[in-house]
PyMOL Python script that loads the backbone (N, CA, C, O; Angstrom):
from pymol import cmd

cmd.read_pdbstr("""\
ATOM      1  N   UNK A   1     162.980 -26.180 -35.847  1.00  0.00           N
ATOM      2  CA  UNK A   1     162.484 -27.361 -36.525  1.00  0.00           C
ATOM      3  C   UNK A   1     163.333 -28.554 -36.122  1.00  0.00           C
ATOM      4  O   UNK A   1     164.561 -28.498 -36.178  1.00  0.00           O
ATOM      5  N   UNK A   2     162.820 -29.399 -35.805  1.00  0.00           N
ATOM      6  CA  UNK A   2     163.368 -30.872 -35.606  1.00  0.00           C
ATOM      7  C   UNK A   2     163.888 -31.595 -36.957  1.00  0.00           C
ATOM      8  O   UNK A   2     163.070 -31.993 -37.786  1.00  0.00           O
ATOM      9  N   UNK A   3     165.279 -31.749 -37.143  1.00  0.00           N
ATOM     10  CA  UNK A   3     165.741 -32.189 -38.073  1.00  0.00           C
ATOM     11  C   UNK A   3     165.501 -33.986 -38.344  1.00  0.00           C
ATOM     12  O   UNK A   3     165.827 -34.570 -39.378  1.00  0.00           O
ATOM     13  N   UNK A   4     164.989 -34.494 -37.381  1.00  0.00           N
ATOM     14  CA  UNK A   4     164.783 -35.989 -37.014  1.00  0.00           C
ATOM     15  C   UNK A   4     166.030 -36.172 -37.017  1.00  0.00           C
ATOM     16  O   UNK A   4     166.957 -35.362 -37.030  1.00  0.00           O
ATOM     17  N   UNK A   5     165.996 -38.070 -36.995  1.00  0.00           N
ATOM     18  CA  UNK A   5     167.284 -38.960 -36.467  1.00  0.00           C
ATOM     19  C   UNK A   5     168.751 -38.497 -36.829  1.00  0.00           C
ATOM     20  O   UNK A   5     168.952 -38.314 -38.029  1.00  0.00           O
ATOM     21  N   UNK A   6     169.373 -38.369 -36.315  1.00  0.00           N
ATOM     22  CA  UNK A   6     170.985 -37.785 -36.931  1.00  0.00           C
ATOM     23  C   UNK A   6     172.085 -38.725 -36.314  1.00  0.00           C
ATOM     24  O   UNK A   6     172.013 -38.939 -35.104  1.00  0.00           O
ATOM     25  N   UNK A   7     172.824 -39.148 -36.844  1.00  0.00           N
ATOM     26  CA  UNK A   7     173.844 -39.887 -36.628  1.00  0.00           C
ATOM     27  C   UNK A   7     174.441 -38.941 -35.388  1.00  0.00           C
ATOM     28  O   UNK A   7     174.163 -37.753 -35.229  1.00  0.00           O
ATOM     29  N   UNK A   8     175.386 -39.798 -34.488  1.00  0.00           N
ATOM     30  CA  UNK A   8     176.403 -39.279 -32.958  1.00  0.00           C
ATOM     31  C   UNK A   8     177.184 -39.405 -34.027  1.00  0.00           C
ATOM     32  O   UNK A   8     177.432 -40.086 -35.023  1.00  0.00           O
ATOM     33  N   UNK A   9     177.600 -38.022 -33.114  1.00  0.00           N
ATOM     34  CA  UNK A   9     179.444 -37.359 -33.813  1.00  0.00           C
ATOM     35  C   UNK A   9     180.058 -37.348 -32.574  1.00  0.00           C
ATOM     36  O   UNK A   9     179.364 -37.172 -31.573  1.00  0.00           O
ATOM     37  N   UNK A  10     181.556 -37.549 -32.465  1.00  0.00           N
ATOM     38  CA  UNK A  10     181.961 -37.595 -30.901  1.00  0.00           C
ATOM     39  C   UNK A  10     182.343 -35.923 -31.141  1.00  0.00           C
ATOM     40  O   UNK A  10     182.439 -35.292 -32.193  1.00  0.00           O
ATOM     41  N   UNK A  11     182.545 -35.423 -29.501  1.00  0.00           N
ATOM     42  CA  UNK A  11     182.291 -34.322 -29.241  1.00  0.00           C
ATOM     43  C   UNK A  11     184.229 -33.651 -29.020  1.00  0.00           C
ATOM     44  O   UNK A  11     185.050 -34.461 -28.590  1.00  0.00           O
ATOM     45  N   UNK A  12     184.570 -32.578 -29.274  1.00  0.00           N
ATOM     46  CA  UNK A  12     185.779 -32.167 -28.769  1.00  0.00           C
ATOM     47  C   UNK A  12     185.847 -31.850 -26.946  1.00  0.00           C
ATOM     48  O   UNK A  12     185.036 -31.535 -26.075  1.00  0.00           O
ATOM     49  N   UNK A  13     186.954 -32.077 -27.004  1.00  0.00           N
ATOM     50  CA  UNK A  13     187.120 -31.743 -25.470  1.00  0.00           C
ATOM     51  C   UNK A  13     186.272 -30.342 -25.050  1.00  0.00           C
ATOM     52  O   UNK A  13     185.514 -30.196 -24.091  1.00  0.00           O
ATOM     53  N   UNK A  14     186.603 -29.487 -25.953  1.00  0.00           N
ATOM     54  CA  UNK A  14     185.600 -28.197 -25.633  1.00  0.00           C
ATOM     55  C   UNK A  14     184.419 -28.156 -25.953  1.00  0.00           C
ATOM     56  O   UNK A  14     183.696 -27.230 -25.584  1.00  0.00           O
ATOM     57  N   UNK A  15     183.972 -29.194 -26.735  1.00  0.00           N
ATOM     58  CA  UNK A  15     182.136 -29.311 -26.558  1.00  0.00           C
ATOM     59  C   UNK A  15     181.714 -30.001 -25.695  1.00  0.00           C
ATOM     60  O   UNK A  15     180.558 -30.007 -25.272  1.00  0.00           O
ATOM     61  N   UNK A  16     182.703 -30.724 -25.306  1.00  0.00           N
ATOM     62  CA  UNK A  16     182.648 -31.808 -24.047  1.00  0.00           C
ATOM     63  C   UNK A  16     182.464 -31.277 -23.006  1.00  0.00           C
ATOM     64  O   UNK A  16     181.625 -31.885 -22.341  1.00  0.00           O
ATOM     65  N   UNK A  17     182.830 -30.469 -22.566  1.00  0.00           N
ATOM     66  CA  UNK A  17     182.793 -29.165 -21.168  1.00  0.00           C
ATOM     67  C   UNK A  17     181.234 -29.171 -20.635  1.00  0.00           C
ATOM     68  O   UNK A  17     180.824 -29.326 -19.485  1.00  0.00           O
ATOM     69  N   UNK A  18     180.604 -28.981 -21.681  1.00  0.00           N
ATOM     70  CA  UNK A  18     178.848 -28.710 -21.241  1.00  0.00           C
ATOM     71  C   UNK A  18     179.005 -27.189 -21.640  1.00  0.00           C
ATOM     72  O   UNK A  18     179.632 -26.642 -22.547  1.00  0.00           O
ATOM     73  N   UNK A  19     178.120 -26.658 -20.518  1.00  0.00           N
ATOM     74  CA  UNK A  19     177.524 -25.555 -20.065  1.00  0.00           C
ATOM     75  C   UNK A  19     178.258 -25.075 -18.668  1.00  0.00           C
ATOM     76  O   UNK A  19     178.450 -25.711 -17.632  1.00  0.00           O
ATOM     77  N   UNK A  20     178.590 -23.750 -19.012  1.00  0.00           N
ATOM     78  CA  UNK A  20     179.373 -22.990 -18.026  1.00  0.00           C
ATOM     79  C   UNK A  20     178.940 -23.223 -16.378  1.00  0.00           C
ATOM     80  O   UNK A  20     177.752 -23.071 -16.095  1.00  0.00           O
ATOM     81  N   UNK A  21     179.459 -23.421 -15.798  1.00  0.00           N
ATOM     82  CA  UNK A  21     178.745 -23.194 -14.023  1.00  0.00           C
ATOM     83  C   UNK A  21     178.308 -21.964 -13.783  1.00  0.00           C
ATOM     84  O   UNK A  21     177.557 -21.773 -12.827  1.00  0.00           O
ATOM     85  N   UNK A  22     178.586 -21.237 -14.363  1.00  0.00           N
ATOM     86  CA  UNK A  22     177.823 -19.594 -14.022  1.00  0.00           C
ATOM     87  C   UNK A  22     176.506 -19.545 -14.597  1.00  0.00           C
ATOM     88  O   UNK A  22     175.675 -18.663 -14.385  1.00  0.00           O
ATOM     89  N   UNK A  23     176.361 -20.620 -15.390  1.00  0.00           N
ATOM     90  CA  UNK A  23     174.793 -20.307 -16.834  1.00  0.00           C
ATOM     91  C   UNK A  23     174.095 -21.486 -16.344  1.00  0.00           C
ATOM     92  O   UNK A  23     173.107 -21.808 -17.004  1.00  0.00           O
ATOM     93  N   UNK A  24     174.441 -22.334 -15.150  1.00  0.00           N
ATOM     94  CA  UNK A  24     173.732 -23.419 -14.983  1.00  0.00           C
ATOM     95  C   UNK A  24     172.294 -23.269 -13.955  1.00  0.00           C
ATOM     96  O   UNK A  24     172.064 -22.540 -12.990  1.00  0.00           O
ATOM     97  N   UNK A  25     171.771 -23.941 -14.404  1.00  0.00           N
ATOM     98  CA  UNK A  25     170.263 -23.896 -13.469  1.00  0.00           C
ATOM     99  C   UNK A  25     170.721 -24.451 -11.781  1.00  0.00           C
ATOM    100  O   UNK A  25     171.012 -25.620 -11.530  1.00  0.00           O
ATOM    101  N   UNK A  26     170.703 -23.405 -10.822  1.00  0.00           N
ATOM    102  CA  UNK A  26     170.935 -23.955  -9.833  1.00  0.00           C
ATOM    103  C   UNK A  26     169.457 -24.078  -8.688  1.00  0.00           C
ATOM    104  O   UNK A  26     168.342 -23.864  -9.162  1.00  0.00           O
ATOM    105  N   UNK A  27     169.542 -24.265  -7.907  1.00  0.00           N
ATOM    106  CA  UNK A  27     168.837 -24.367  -6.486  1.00  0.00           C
ATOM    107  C   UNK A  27     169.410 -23.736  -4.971  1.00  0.00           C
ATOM    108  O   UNK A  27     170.369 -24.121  -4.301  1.00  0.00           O
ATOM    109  N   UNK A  28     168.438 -22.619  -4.710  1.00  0.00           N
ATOM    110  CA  UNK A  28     169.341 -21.841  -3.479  1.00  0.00           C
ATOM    111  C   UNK A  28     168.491 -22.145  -2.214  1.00  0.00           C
ATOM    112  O   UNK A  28     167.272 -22.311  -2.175  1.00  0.00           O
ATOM    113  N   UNK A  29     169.063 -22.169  -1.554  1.00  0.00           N
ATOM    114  CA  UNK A  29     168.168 -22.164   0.011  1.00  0.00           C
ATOM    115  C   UNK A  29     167.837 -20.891   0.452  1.00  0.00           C
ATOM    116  O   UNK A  29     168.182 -19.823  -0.054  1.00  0.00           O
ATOM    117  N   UNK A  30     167.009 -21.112   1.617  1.00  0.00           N
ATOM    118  CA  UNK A  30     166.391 -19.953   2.334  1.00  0.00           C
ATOM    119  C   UNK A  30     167.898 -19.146   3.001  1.00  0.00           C
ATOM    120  O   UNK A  30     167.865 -17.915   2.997  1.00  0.00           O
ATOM    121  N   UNK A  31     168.699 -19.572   3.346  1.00  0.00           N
ATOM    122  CA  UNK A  31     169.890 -19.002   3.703  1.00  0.00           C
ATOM    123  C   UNK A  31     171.386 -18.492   2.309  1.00  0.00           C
ATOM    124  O   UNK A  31     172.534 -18.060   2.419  1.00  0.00           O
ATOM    125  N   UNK A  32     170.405 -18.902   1.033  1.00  0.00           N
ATOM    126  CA  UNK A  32     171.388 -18.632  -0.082  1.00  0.00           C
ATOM    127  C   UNK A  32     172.279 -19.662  -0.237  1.00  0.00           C
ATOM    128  O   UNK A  32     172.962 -19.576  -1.257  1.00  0.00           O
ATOM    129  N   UNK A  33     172.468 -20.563   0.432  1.00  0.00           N
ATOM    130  CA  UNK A  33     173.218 -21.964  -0.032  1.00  0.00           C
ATOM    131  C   UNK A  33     172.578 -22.254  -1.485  1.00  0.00           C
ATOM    132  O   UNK A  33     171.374 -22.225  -1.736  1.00  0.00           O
ATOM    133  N   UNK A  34     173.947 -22.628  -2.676  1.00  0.00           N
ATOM    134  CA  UNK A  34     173.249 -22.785  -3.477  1.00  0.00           C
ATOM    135  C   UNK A  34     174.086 -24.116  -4.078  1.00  0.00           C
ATOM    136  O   UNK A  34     175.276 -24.422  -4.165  1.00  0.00           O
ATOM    137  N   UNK A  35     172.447 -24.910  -4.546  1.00  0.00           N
ATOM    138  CA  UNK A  35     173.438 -26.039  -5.037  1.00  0.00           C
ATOM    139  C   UNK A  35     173.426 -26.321  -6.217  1.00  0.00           C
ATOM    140  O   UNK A  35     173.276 -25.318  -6.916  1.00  0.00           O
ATOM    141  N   UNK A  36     173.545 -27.517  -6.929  1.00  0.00           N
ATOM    142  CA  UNK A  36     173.572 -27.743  -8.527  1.00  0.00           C
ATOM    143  C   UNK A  36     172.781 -29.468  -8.332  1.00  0.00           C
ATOM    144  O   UNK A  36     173.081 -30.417  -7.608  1.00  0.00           O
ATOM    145  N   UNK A  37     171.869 -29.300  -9.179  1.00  0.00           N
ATOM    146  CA  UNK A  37     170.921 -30.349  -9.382  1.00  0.00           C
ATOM    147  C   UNK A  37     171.817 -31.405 -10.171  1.00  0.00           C
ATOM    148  O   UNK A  37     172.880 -31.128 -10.727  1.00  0.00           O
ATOM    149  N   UNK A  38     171.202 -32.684 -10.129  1.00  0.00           N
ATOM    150  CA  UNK A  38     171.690 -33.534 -11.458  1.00  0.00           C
ATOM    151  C   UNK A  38     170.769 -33.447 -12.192  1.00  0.00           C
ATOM    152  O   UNK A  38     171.052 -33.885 -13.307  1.00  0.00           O
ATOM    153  N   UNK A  39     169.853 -33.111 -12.111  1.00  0.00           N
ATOM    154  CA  UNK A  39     168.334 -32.946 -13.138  1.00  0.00           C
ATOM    155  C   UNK A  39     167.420 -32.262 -12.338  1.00  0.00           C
ATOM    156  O   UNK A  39     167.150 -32.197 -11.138  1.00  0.00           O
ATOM    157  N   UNK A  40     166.899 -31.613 -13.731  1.00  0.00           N
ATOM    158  CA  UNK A  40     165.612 -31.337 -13.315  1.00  0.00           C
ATOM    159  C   UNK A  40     164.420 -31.657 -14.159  1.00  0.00           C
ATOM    160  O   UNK A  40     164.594 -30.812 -15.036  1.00  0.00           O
ATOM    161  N   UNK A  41     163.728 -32.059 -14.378  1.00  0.00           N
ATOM    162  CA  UNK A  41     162.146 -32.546 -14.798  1.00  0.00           C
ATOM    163  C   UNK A  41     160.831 -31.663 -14.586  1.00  0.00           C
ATOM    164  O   UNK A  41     160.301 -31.512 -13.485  1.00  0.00           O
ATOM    165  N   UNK A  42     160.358 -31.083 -15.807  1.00  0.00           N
ATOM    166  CA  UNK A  42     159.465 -30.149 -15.845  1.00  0.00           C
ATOM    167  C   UNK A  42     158.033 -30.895 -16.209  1.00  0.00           C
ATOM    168  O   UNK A  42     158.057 -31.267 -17.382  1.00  0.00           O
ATOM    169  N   UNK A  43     157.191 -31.115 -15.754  1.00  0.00           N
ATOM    170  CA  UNK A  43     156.233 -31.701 -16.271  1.00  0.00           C
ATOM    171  C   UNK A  43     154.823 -30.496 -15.989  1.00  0.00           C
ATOM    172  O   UNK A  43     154.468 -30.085 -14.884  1.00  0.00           O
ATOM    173  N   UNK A  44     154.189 -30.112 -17.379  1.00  0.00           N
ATOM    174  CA  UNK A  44     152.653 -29.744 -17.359  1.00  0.00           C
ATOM    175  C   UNK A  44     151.803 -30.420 -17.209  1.00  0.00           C
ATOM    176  O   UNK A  44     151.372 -30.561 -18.353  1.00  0.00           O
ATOM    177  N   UNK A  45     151.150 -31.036 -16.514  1.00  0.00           N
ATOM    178  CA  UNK A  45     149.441 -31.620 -16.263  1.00  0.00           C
ATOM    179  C   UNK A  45     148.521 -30.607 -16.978  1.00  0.00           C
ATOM    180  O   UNK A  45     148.450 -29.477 -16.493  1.00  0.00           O
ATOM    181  N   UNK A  46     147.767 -30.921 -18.149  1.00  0.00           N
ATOM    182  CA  UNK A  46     146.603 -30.240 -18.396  1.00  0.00           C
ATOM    183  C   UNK A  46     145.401 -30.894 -17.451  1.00  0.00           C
ATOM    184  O   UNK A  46     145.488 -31.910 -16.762  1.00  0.00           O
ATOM    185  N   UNK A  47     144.432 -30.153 -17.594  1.00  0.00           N
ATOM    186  CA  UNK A  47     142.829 -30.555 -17.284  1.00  0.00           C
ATOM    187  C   UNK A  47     141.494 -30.112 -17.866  1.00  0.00           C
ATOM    188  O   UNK A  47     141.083 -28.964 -17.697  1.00  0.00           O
ATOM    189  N   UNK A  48     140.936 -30.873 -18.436  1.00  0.00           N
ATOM    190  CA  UNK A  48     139.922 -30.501 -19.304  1.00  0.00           C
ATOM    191  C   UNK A  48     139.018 -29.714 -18.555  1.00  0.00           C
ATOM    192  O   UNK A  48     138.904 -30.557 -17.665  1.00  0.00           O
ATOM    193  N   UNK A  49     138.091 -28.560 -18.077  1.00  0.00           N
ATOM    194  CA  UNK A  49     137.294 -28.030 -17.276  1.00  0.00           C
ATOM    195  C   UNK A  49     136.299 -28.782 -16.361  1.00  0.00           C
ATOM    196  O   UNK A  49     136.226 -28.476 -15.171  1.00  0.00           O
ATOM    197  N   UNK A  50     135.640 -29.621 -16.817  1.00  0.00           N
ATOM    198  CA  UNK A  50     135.271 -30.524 -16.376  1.00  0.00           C
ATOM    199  C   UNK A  50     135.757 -31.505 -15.223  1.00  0.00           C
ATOM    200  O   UNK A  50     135.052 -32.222 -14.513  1.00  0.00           O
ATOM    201  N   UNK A  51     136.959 -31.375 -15.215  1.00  0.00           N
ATOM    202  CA  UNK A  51     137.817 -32.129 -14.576  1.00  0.00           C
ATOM    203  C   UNK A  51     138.442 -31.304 -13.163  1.00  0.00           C
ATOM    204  O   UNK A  51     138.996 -31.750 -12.158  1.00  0.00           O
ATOM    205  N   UNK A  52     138.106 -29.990 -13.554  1.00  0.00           N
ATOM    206  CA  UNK A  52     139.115 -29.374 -12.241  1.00  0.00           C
ATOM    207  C   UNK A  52     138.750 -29.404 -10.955  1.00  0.00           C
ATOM    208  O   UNK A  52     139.380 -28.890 -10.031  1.00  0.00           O
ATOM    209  N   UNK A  53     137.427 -30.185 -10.855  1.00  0.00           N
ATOM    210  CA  UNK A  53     136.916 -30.252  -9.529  1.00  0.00           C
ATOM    211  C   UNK A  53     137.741 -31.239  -9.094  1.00  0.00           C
ATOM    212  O   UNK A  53     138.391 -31.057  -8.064  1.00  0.00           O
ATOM    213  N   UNK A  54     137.845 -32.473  -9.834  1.00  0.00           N
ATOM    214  CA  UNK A  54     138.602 -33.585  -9.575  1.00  0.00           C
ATOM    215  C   UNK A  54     140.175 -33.155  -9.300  1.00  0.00           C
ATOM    216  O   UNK A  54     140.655 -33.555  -8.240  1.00  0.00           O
ATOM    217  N   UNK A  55     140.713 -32.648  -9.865  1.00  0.00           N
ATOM    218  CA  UNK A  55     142.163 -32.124  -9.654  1.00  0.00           C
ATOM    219  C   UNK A  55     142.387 -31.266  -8.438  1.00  0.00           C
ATOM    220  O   UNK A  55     143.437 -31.347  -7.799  1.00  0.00           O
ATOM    221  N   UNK A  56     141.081 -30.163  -7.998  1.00  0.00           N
ATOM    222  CA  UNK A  56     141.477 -29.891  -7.140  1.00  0.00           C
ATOM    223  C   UNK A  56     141.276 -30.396  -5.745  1.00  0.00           C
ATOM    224  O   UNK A  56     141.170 -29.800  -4.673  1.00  0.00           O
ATOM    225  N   UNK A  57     141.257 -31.414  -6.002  1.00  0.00           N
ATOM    226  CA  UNK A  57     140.562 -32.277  -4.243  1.00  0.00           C
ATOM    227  C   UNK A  57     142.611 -32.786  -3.715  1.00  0.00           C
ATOM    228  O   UNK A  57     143.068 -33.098  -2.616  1.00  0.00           O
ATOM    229  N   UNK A  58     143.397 -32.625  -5.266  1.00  0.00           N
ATOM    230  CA  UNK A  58     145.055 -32.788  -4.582  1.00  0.00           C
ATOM    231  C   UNK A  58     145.364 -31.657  -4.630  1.00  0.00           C
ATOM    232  O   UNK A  58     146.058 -31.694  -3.614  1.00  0.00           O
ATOM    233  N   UNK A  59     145.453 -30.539  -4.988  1.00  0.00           N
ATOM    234  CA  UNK A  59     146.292 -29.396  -5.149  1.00  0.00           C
ATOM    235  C   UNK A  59     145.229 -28.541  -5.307  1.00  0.00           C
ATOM    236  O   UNK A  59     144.139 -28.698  -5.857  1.00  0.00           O
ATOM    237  N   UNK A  60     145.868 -27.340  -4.571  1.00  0.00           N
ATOM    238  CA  UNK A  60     145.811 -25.790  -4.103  1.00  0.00           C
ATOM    239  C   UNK A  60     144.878 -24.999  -5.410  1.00  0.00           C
ATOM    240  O   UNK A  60     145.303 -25.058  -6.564  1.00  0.00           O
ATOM    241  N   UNK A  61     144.031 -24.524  -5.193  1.00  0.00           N
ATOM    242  CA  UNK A  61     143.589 -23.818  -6.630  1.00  0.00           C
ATOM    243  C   UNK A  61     144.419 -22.464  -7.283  1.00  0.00           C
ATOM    244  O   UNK A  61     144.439 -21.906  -8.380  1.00  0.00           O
ATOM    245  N   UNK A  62     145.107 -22.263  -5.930  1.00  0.00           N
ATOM    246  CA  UNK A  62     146.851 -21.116  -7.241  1.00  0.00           C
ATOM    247  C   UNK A  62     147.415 -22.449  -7.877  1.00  0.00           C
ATOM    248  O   UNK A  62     148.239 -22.000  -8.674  1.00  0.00           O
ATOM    249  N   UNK A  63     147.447 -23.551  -7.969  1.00  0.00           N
ATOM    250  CA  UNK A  63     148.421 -24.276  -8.711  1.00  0.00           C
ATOM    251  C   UNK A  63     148.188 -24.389 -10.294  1.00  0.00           C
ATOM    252  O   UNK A  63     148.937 -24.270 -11.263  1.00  0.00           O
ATOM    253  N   UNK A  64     146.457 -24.747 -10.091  1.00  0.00           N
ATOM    254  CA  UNK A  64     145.963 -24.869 -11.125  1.00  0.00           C
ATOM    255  C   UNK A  64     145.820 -23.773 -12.182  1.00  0.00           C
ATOM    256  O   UNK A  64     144.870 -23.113 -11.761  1.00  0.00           O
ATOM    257  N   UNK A  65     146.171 -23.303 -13.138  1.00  0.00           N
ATOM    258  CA  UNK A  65     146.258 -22.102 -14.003  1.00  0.00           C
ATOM    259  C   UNK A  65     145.657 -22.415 -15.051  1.00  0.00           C
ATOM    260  O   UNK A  65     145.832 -23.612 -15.278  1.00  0.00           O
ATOM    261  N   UNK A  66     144.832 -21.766 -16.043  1.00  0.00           N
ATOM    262  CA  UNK A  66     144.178 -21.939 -17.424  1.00  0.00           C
ATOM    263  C   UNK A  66     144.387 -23.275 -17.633  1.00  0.00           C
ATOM    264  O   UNK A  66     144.938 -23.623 -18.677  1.00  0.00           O
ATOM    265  N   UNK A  67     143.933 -24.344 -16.559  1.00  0.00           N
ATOM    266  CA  UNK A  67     143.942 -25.339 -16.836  1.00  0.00           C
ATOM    267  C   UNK A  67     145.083 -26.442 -16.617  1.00  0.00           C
ATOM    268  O   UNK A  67     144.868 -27.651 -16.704  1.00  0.00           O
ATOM    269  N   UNK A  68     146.257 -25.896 -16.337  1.00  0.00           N
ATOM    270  CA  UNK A  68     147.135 -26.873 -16.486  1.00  0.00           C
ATOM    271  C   UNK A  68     148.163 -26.237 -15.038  1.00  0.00           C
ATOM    272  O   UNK A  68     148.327 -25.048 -14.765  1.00  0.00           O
ATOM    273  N   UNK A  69     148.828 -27.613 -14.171  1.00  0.00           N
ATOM    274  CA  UNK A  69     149.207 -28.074 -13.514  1.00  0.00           C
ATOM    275  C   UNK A  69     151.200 -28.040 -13.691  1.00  0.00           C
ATOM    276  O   UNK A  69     151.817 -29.047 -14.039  1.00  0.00           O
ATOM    277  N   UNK A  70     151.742 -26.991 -13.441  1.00  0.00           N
ATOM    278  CA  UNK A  70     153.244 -27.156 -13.338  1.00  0.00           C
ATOM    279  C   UNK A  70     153.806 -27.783 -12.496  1.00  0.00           C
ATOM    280  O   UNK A  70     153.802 -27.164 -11.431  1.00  0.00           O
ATOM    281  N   UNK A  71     154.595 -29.293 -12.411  1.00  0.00           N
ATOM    282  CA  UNK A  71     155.534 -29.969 -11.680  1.00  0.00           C
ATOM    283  C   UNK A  71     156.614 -29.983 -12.293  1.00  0.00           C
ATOM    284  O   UNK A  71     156.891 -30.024 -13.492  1.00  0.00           O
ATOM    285  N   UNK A  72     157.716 -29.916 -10.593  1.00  0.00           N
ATOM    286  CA  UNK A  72     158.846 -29.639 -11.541  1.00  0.00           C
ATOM    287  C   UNK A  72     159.443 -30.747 -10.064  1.00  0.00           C
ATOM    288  O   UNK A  72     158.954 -30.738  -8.934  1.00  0.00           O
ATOM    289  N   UNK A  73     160.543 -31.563 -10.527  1.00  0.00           N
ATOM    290  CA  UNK A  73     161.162 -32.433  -9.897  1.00  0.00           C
ATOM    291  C   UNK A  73     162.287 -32.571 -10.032  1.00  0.00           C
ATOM    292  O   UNK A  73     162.768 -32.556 -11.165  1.00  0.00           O
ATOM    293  N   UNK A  74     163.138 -32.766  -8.809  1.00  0.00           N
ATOM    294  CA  UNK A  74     164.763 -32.354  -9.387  1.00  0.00           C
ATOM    295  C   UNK A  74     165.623 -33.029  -8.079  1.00  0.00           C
ATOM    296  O   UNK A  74     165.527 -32.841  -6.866  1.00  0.00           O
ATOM    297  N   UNK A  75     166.333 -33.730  -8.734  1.00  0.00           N
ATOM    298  CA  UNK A  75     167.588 -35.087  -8.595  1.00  0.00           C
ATOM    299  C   UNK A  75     168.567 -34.492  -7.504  1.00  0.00           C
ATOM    300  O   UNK A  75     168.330 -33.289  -7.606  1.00  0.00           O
ATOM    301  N   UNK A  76     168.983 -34.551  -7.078  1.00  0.00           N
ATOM    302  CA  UNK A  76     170.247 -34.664  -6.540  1.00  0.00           C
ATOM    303  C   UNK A  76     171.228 -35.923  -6.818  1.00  0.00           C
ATOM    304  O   UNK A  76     170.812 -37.063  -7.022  1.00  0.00           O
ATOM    305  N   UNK A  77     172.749 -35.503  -6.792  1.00  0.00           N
ATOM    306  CA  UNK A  77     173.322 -36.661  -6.860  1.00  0.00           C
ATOM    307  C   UNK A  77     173.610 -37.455  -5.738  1.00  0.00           C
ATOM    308  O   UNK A  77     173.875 -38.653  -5.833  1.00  0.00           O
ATOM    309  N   UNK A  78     173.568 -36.808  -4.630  1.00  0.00           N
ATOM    310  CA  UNK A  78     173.101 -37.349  -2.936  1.00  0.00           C
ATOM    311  C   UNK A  78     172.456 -36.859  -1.955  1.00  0.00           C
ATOM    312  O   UNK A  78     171.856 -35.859  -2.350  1.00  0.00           O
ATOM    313  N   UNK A  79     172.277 -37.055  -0.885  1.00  0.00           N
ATOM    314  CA  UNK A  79     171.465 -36.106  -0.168  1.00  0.00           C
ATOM    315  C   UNK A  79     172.945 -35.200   0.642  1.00  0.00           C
ATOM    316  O   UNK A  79     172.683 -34.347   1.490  1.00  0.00           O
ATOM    317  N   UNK A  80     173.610 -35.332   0.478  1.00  0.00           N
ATOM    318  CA  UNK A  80     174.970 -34.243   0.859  1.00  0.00           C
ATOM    319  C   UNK A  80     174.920 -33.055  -0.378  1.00  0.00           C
ATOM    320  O   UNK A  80     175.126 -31.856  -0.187  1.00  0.00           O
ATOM    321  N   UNK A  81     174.619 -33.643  -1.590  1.00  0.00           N
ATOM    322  CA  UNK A  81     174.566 -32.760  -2.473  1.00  0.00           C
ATOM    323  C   UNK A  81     173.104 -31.870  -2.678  1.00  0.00           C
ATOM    324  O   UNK A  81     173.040 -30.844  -3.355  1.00  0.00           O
ATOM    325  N   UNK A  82     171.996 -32.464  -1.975  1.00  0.00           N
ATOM    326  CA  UNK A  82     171.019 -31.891  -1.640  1.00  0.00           C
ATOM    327  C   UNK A  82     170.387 -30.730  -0.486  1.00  0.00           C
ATOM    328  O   UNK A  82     170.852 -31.058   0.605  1.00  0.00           O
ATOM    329  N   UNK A  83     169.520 -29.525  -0.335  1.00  0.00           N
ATOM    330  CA  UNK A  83     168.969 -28.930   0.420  1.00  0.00           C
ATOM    331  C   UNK A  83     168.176 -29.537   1.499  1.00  0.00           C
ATOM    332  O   UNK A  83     167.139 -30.172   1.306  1.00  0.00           O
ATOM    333  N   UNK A  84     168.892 -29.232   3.024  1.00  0.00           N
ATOM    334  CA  UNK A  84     167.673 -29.690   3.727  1.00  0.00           C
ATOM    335  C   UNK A  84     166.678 -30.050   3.493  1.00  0.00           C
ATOM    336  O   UNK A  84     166.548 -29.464   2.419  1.00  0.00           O
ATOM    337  N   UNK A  85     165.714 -30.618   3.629  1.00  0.00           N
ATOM    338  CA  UNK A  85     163.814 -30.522   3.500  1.00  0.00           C
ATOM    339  C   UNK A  85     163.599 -30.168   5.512  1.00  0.00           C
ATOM    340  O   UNK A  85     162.477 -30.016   5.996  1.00  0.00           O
TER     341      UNK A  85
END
""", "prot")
cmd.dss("prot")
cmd.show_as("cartoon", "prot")
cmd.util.cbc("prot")
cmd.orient("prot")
């Protein structure tokens, strides 16, 4: 449940840490190089049925699933810190 608006509490040095580097969402290459994103961005596209003809004239019909469209987009903090393309 969403508690709504809550006042910032400052954080201790050990809440400050984050999330472990072993538990973090990474990105590996085809050769197992693996790196660490600055973000990642999950976005669902739905589509009403009607519509999937239109949707699929951009994307693949495996993309499209019971309707809805998974994009996922993800940051680097440079392209040194990024995977080939």
């Amino acid at each position: 449940m969403n508690p709504g608006p809550v006042a910032l509490q400052p954080l201790s040095p050990d809440e400050a840490q984050g999330v472990p580097r072993e538990i973090q969402l990474t990105v590996h290459d085809a050769s197992g190089q693996v790196y660490l994103p600055l973000q990642v961005w999950l976005q669902e596209v739905r589509y009403e049925p009607a519509q999937y003809e239109i949707a699929l004239r951009e994307i693949s019909a495996e993309a499209l699933l019971d309707g809805s469209v998974w994009c996922v987009f993800v940051v680097f903090a440079s392209a040194i810190d990024a995977p080939a393309t």
